[in-house]
C-alpha positions as CSV (number, residue, x, y, z in Angstrom):
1,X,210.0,160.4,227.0
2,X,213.8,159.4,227.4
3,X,216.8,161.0,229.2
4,X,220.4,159.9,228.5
5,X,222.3,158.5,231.7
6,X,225.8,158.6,229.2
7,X,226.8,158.0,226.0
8,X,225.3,154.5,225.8
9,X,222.4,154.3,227.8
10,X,218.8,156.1,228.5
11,X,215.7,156.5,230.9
12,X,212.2,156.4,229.9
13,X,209.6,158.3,232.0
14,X,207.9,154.6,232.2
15,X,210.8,153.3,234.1
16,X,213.1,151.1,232.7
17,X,216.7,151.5,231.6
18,X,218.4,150.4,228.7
19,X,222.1,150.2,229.1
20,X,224.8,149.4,226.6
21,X,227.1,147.2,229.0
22,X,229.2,145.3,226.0
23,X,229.1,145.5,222.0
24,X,227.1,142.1,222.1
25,X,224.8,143.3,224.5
26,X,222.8,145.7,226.8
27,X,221.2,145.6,230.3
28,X,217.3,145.9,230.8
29,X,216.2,147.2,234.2
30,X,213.2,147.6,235.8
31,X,213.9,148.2,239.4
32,X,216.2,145.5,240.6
33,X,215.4,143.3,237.8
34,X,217.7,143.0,234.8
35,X,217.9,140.8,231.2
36,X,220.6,140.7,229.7
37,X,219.8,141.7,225.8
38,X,222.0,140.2,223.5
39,X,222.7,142.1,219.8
40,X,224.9,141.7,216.7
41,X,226.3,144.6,215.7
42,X,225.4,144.4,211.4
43,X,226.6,146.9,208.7
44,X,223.7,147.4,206.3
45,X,224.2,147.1,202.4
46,X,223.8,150.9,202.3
47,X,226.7,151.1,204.9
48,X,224.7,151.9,207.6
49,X,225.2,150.5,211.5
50,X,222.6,148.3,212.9
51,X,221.8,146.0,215.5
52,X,219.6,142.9,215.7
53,X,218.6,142.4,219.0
54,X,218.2,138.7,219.8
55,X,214.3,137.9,221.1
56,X,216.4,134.5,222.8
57,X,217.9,136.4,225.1
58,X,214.0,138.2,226.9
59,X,213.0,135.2,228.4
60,X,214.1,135.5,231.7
61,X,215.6,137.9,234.2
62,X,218.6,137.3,235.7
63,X,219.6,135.8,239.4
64,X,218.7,136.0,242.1
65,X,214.9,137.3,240.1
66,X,215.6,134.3,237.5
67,X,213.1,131.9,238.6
68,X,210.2,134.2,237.5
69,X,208.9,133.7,233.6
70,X,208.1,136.1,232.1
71,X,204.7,136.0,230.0
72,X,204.8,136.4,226.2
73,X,202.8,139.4,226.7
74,X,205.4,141.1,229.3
75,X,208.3,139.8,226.3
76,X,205.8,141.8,223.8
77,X,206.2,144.8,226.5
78,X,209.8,144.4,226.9
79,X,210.4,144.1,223.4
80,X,208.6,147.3,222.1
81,X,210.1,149.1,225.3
82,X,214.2,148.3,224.0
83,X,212.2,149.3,220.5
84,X,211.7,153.1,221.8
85,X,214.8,153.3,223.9
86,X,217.2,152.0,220.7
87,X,215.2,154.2,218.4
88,X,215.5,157.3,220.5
89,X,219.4,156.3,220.6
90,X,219.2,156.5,216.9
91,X,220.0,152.7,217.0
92,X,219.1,151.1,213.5
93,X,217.3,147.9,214.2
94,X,215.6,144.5,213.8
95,X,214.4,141.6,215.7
96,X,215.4,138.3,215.4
């Protein structure tokens, strides 16, 4: 389940954050830990916005939590967490 903070960001009930900080990109949270997801804003052939959300970008969290990898099982995780949030935003999407 998701509740919106604002206009560009939401809350699961499993605890992390998505936050749309920049057209380019939105913060991941889970407690004090953060990744910076980076997106490219696309217009579909139909005409339609969408995003694709750049897989590059989940490998890591940022400082001062930066020196902890993350497993490609916690990137599957995070990956089909910003999946649910950008869908319940009614965020067209694809990974890349």
């Amino acid at each position: 389940m998701f509740t919106w903070l604002n206009k560009q960001g939401v809350k699961s009930s499993k605890g992390f954050i998505l936050q749309g900080v920049h057209r380019f990109y939105y913060h991941y949270l889970e407690g004090q830990r953060c990744i910076q997801v980076d997106v490219e804003p696309c217009t579909e052939p139909d005409g339609t916005y969408s995003e694709i959300v750049y897989l590059d970008s989940l490998q890591r969290w940022q400082p001062p939590f930066d020196s902890e990898k993350l497993t490609q099982k916690r990137v599957s995780e995070i990956r089909q967490n910003i999946s649910e949030a950008l869908g319940f935003m009614g965020v067209k999407h694809s990974f890349k």
